[in-house]
N, CA, C and O atoms as CSV, one atom per row, in Angstrom:
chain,resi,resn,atom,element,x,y,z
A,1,UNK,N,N,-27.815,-20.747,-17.896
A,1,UNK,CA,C,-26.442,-20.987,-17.519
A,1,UNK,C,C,-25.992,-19.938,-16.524
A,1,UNK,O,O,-26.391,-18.782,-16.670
A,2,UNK,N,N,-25.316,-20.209,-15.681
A,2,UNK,CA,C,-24.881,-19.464,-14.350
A,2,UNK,C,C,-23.465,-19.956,-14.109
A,2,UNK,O,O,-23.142,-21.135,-13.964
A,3,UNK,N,N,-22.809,-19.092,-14.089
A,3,UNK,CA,C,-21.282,-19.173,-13.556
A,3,UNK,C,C,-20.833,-18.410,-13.081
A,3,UNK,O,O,-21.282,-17.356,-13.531
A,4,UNK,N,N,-19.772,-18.174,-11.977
A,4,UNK,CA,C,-18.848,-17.513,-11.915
A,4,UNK,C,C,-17.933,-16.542,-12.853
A,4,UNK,O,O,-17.788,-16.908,-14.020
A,5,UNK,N,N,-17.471,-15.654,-12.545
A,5,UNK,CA,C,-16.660,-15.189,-12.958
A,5,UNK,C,C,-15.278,-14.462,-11.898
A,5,UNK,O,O,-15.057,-13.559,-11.091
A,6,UNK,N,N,-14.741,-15.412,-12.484
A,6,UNK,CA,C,-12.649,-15.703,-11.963
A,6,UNK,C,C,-12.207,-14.360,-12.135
A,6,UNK,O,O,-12.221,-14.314,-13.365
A,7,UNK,N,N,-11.890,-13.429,-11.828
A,7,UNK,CA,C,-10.662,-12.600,-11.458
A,7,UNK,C,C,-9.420,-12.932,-12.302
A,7,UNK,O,O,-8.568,-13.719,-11.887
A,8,UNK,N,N,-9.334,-12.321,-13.488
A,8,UNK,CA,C,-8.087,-12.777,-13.919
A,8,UNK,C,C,-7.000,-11.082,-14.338
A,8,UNK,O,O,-7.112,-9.983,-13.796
A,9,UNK,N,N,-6.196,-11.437,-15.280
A,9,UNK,CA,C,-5.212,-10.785,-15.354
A,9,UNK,C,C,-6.406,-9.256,-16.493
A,9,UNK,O,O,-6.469,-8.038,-16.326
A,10,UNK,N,N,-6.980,-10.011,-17.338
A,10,UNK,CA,C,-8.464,-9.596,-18.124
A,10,UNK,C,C,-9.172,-8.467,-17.705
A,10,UNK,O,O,-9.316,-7.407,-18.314
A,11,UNK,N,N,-9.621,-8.807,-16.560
A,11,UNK,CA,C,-10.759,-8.419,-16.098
A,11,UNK,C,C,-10.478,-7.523,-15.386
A,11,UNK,O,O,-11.165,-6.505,-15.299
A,12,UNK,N,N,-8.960,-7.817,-14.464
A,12,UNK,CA,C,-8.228,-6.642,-13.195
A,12,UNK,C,C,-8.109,-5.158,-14.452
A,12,UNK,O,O,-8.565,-4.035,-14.241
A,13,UNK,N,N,-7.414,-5.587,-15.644
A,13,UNK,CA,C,-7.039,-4.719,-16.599
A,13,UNK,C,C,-8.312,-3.659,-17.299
A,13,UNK,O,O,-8.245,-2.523,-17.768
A,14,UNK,N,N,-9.412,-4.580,-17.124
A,14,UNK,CA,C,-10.898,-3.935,-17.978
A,14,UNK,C,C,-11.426,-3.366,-16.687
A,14,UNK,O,O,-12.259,-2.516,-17.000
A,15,UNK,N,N,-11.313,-3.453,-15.314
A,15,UNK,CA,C,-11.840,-2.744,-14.475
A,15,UNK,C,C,-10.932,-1.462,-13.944
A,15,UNK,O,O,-11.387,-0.444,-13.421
A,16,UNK,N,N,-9.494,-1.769,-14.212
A,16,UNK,CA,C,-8.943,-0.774,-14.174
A,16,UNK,C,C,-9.437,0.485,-14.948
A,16,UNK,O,O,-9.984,1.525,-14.583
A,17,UNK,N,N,-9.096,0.067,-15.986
A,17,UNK,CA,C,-8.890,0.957,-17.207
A,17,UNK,C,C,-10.152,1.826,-17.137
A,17,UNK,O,O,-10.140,3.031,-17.388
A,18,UNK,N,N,-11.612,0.896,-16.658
A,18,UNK,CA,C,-12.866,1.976,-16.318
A,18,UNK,C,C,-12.495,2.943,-15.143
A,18,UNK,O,O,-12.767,4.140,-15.051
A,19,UNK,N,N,-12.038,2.412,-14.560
A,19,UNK,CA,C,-11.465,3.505,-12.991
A,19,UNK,C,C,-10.684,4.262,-13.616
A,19,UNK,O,O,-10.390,5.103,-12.766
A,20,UNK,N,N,-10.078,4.556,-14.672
A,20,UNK,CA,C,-9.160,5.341,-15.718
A,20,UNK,C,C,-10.094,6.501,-15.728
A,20,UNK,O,O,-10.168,7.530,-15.056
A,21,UNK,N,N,-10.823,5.966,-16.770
A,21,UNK,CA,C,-12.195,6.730,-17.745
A,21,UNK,C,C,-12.975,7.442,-16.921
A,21,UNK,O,O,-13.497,8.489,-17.302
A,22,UNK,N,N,-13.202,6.789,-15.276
A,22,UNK,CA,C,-14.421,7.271,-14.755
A,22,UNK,C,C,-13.633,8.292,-13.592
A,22,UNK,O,O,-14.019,9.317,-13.030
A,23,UNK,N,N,-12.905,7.850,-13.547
A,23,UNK,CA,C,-11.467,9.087,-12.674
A,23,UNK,C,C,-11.774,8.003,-10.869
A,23,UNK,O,O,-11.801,8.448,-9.721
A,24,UNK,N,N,-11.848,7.389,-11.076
A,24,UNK,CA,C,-12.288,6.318,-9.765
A,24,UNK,C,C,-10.796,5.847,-9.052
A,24,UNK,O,O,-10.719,4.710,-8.585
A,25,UNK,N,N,-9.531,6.839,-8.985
A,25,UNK,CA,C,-8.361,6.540,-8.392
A,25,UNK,C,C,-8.255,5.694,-7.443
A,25,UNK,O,O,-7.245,4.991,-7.489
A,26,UNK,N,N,-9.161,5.483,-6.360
A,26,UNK,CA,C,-9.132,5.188,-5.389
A,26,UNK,C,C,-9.401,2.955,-5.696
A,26,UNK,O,O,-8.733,2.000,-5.300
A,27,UNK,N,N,-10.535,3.040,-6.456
A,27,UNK,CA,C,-10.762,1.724,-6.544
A,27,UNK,C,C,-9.964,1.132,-7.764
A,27,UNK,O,O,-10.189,0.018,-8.238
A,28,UNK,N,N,-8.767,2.223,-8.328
A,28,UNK,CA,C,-7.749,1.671,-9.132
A,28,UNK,C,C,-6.901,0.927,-8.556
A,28,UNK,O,O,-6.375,-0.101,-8.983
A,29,UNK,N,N,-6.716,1.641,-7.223
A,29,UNK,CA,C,-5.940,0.969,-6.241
A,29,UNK,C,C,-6.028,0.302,-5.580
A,29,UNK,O,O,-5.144,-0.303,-4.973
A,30,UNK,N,N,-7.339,0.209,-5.499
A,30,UNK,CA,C,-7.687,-0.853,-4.517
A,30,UNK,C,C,-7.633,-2.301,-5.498
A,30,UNK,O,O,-6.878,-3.195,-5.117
A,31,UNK,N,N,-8.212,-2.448,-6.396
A,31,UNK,CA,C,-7.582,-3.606,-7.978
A,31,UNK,C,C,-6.478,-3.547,-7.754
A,31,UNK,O,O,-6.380,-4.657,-7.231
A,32,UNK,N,N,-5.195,-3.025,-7.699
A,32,UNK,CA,C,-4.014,-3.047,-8.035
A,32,UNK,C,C,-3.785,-4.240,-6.727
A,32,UNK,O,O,-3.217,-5.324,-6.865
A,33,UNK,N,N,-4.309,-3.774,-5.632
A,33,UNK,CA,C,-3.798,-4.111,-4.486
A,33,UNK,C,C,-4.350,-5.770,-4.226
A,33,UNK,O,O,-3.870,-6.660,-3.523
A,34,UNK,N,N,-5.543,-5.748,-5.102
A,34,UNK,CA,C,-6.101,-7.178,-5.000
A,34,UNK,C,C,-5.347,-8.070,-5.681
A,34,UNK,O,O,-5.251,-9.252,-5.351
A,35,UNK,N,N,-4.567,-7.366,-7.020
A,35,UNK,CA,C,-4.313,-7.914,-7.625
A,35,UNK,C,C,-2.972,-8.865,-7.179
A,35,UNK,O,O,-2.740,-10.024,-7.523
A,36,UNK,N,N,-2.348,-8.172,-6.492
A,36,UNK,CA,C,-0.871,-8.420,-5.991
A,36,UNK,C,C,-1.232,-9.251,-4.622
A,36,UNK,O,O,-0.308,-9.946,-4.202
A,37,UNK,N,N,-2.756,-9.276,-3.688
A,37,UNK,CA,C,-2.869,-10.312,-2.998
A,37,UNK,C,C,-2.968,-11.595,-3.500
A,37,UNK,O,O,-2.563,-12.648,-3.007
A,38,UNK,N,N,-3.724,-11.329,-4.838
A,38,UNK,CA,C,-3.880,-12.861,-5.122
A,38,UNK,C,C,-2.894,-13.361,-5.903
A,38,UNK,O,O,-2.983,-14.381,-6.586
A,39,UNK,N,N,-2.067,-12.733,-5.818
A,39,UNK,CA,C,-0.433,-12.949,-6.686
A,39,UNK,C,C,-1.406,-12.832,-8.536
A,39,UNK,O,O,-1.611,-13.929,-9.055
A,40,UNK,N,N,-1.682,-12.126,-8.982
A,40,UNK,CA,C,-2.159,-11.902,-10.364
A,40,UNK,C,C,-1.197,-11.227,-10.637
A,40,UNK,O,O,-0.771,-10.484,-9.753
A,41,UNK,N,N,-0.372,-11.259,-12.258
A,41,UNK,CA,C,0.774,-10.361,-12.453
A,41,UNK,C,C,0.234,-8.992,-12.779
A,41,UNK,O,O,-0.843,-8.799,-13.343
A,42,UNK,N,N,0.794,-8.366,-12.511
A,42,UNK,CA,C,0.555,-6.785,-12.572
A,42,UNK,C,C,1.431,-6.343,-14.070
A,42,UNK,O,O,2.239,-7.037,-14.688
A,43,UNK,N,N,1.029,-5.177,-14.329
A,43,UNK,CA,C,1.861,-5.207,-15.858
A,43,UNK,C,C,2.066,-3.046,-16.212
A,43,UNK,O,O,1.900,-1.992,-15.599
A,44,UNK,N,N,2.363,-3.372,-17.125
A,44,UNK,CA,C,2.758,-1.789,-17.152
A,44,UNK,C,C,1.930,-0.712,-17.781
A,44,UNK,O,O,2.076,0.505,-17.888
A,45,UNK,N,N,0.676,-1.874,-18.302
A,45,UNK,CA,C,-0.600,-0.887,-18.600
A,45,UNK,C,C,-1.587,-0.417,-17.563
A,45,UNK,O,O,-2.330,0.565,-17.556
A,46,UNK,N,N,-1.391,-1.399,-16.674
A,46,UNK,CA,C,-2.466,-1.731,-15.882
A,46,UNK,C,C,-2.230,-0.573,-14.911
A,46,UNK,O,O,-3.131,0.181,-14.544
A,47,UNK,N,N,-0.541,-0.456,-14.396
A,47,UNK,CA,C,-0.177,0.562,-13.814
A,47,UNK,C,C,-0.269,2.302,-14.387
A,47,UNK,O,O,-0.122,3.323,-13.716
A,48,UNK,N,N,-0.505,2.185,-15.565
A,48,UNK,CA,C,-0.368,3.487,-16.174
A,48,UNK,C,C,-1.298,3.808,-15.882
A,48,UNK,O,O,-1.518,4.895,-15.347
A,49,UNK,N,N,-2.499,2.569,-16.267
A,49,UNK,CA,C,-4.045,3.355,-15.859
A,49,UNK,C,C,-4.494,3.824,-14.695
A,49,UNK,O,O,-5.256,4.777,-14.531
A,50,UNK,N,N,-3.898,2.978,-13.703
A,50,UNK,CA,C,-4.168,3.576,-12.369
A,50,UNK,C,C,-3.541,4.847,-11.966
A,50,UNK,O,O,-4.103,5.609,-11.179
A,51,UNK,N,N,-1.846,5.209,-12.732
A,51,UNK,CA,C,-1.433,6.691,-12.495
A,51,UNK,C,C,-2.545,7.521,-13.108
A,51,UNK,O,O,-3.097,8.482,-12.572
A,52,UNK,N,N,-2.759,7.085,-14.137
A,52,UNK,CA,C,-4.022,7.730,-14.898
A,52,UNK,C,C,-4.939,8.735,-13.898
A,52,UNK,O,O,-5.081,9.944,-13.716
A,53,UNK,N,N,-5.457,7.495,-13.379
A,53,UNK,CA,C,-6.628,8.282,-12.806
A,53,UNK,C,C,-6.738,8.765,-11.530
A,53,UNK,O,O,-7.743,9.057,-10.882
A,54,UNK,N,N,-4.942,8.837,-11.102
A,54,UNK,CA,C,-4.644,9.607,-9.515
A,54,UNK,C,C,-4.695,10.916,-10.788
A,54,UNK,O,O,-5.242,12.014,-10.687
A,55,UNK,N,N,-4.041,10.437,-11.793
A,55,UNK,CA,C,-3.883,12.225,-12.300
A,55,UNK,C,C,-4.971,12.882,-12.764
A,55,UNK,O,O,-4.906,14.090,-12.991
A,56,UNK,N,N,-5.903,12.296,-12.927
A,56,UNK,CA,C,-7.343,13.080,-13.348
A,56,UNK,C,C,-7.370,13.721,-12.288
A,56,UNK,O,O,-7.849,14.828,-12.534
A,57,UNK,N,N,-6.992,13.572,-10.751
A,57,UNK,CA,C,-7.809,14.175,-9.856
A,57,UNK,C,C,-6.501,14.586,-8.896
A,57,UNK,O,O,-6.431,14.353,-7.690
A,58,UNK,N,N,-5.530,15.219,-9.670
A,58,UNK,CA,C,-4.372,15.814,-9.385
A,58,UNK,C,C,-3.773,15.280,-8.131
A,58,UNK,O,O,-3.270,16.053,-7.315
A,59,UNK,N,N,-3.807,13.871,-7.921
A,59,UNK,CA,C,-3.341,13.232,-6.883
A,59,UNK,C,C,-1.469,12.585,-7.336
A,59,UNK,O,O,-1.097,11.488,-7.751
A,60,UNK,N,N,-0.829,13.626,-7.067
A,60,UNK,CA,C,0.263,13.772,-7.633
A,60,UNK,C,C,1.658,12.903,-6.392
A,60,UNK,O,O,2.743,12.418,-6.712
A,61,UNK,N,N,1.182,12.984,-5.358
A,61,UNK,CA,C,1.832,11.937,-4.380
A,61,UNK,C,C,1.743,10.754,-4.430
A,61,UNK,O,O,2.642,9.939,-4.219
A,62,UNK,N,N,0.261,10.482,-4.814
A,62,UNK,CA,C,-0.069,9.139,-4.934
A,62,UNK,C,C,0.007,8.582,-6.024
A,62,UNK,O,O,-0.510,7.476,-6.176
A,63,UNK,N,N,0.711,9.256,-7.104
A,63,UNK,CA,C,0.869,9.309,-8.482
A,63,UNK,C,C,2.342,8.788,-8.134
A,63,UNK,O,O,2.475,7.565,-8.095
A,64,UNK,N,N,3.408,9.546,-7.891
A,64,UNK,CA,C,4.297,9.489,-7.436
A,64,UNK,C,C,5.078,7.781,-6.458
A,64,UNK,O,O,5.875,6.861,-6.640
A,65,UNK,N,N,4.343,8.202,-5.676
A,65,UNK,CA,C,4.076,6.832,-4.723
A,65,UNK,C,C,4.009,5.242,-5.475
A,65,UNK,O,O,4.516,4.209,-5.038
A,66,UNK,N,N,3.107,5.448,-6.907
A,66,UNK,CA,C,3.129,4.225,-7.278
A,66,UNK,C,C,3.894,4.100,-8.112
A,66,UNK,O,O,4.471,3.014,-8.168
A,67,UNK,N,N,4.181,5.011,-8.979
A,67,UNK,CA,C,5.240,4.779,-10.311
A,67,UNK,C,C,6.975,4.559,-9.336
A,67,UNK,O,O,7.958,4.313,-10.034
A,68,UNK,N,N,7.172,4.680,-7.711
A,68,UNK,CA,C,8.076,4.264,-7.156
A,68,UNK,C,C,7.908,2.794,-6.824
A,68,UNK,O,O,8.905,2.391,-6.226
A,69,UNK,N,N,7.028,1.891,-6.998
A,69,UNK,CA,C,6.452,1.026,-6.671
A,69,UNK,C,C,6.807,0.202,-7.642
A,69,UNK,O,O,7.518,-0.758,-7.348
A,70,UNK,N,N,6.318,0.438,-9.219
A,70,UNK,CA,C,6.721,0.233,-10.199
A,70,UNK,C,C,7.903,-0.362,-10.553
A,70,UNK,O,O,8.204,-1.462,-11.018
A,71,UNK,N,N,8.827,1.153,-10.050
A,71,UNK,CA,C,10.148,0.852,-10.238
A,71,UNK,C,C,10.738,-0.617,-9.703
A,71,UNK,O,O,11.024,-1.639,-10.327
A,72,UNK,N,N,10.797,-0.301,-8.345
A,72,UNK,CA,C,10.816,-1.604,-7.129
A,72,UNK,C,C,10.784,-3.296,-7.559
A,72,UNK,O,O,11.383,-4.355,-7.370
A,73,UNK,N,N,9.378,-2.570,-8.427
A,73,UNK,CA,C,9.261,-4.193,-8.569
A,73,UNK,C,C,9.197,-4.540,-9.982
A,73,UNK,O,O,8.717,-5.535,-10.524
A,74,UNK,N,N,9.801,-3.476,-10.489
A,74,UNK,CA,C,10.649,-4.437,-11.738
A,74,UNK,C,C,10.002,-4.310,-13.097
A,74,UNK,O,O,10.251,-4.870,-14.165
A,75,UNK,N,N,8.954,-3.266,-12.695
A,75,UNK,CA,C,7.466,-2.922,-13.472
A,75,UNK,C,C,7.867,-2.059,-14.590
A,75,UNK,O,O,7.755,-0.867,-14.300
A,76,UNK,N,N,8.324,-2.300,-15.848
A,76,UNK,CA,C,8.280,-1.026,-16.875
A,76,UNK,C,C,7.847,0.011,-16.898
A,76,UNK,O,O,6.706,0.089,-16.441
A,77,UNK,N,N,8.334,1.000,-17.292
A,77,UNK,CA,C,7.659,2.440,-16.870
A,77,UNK,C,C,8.140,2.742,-18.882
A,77,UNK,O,O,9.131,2.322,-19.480
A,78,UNK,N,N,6.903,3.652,-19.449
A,78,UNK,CA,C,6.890,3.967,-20.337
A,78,UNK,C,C,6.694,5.436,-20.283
A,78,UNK,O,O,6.607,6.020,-19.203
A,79,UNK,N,N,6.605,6.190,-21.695
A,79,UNK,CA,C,6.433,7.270,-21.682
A,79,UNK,C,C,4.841,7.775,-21.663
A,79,UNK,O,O,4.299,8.880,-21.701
A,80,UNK,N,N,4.503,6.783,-21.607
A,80,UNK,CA,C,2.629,7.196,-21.000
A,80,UNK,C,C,2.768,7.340,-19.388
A,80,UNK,O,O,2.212,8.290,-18.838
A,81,UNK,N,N,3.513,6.394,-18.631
A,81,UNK,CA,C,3.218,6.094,-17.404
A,81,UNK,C,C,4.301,7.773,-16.588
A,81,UNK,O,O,3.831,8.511,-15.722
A,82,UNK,N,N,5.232,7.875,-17.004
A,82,UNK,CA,C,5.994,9.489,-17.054
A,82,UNK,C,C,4.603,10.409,-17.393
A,82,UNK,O,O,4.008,10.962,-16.468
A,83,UNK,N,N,4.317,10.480,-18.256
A,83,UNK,CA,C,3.370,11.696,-19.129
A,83,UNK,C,C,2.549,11.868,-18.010
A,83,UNK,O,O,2.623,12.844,-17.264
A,84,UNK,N,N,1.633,10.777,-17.859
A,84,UNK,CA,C,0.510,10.902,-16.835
A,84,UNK,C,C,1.334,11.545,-15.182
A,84,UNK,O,O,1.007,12.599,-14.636
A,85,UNK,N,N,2.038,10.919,-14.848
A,85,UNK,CA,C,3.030,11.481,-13.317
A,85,UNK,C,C,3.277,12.935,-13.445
A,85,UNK,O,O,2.867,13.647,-12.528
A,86,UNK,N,N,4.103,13.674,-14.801
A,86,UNK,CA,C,4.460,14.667,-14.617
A,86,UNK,C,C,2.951,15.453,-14.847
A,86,UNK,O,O,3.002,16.188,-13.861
A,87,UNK,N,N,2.114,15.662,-15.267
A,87,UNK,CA,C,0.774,15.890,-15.827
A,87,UNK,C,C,0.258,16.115,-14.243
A,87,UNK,O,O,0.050,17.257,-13.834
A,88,UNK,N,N,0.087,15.051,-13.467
A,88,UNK,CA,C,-0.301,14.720,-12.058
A,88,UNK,C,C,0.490,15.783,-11.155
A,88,UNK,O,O,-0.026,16.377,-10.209
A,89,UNK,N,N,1.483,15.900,-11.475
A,89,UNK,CA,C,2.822,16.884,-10.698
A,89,UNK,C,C,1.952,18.144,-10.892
A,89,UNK,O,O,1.461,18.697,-9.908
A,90,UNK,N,N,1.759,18.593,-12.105
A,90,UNK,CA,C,1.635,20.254,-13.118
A,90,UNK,C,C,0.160,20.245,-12.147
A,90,UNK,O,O,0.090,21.249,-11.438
A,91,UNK,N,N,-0.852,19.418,-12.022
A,91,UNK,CA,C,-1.935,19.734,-11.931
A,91,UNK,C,C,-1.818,19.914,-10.156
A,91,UNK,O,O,-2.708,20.701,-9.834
A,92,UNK,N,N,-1.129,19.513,-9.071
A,92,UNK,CA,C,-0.597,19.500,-8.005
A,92,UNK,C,C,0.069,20.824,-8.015
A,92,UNK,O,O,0.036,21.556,-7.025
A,93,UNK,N,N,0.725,21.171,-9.206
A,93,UNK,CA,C,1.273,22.608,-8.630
A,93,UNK,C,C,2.934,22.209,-7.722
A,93,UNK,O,O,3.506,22.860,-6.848
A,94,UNK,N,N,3.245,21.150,-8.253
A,94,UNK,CA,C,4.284,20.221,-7.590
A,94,UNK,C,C,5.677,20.063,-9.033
A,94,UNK,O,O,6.162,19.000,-9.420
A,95,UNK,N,N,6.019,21.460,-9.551
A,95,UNK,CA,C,6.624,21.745,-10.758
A,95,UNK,C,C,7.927,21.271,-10.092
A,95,UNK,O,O,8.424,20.580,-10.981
A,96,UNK,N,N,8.636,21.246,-9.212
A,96,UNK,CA,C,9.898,20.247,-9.026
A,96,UNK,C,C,10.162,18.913,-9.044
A,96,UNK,O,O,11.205,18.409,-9.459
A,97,UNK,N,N,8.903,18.146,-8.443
A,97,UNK,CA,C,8.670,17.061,-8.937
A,97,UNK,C,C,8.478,16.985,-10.332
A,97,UNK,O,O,9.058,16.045,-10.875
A,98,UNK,N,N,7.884,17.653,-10.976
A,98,UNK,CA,C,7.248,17.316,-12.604
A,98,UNK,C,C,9.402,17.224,-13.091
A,98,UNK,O,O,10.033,16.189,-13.308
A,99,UNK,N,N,9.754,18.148,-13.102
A,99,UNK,CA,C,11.189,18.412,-13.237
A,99,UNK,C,C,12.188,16.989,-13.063
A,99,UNK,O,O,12.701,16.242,-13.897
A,100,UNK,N,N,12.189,17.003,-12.118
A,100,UNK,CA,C,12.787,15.516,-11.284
A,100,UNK,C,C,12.184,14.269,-11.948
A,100,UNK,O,O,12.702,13.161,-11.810
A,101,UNK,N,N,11.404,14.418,-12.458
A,101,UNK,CA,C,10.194,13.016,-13.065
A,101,UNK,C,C,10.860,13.430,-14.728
A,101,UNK,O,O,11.055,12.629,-15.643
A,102,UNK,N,N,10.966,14.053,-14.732
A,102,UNK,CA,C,11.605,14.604,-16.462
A,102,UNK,C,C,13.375,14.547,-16.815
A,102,UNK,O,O,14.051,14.729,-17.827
A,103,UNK,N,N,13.658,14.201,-15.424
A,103,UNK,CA,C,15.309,14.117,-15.343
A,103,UNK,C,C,14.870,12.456,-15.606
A,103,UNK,O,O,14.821,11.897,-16.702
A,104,UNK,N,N,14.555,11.830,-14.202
A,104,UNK,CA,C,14.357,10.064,-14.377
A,104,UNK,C,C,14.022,9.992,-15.527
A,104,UNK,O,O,14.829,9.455,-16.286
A,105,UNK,N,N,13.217,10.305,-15.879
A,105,UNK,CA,C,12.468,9.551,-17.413
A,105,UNK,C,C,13.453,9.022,-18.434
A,105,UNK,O,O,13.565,7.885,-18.892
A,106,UNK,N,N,14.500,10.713,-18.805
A,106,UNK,CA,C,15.761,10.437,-19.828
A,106,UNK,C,C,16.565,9.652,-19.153
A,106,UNK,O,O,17.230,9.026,-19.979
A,107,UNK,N,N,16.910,9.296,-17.865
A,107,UNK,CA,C,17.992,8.628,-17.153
A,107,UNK,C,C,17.876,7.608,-17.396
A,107,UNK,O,O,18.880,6.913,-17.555
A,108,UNK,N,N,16.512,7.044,-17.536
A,108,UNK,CA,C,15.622,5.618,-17.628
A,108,UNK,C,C,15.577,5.366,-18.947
A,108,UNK,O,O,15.235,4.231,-19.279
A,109,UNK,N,N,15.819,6.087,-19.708
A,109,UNK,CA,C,16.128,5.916,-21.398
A,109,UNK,C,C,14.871,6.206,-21.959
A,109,UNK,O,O,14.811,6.270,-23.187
A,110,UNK,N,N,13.697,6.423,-21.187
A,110,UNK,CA,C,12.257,6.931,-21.972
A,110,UNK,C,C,12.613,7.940,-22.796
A,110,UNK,O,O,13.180,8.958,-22.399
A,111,UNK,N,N,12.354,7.751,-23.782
A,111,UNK,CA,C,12.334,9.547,-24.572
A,111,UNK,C,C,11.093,10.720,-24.403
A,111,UNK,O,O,10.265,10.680,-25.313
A,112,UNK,N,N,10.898,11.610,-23.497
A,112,UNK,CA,C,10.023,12.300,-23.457
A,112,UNK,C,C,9.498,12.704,-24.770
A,112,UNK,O,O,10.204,12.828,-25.771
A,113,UNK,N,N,8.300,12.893,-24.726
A,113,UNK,CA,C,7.567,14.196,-25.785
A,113,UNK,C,C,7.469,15.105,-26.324
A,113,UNK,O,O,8.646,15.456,-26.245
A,114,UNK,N,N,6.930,15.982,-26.951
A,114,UNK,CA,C,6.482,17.187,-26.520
A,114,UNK,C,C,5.668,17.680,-26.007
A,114,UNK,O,O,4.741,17.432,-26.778
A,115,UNK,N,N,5.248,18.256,-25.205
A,115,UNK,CA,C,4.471,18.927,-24.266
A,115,UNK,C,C,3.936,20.370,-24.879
A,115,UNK,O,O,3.230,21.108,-24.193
């Protein structure tokens, strides 16, 4: 038996989430970006994982960059998808942003952590 395998909402999420694990930021985004060509819904895990793994590799703009993206389009932001951004900020060395990301969060009604 031989088939295809479809691109679904599944699979964008299980290849993400390895680009999580494996710190592969770059081809998180690049999924994200496929995902939204082929109109696949995007969701608020899928996005965390990809902040995820800008923040493994202290990519704190591009961390930044998408959780504004998020916002935009209507995308839930949780207190994982905050955690990982300000985390991304600290490891950037970008402590006003981490700050500013810790003001939004409560503004946004997330309840931060402890840290």
């Amino acid at each position: 038996l031989r088939g295809e395998v479809h691109a679904n909402r599944i699979t964008y999420s299980a290849a993400i989430s390895a680009c999580e694990k494996s710190g592969e930021w770059t081809k998180s985004l690049e999924l994200l970006g496929a995902m939204l060509k082929g109109k696949v819904e995007v969701d608020t895990i899928m996005c965390s994982a990809a902040i995820s793994a800008c923040e493994k590799d202290g990519r704190w703009k591009t961390t930044l960059g998408l959780l504004h993206k998020m916002v935009q389009g209507a995308i839930q932001t949780d207190r994982i998808t905050y955690s990982a951004a300000i985390s991304a900020c600290e490891k950037g060395n970008a402590w006003m942003a981490a700050v500013e990301l810790l003001s939004v969060m409560v503004q946004s009604m997330v309840q931060p952590d402890t840290i």
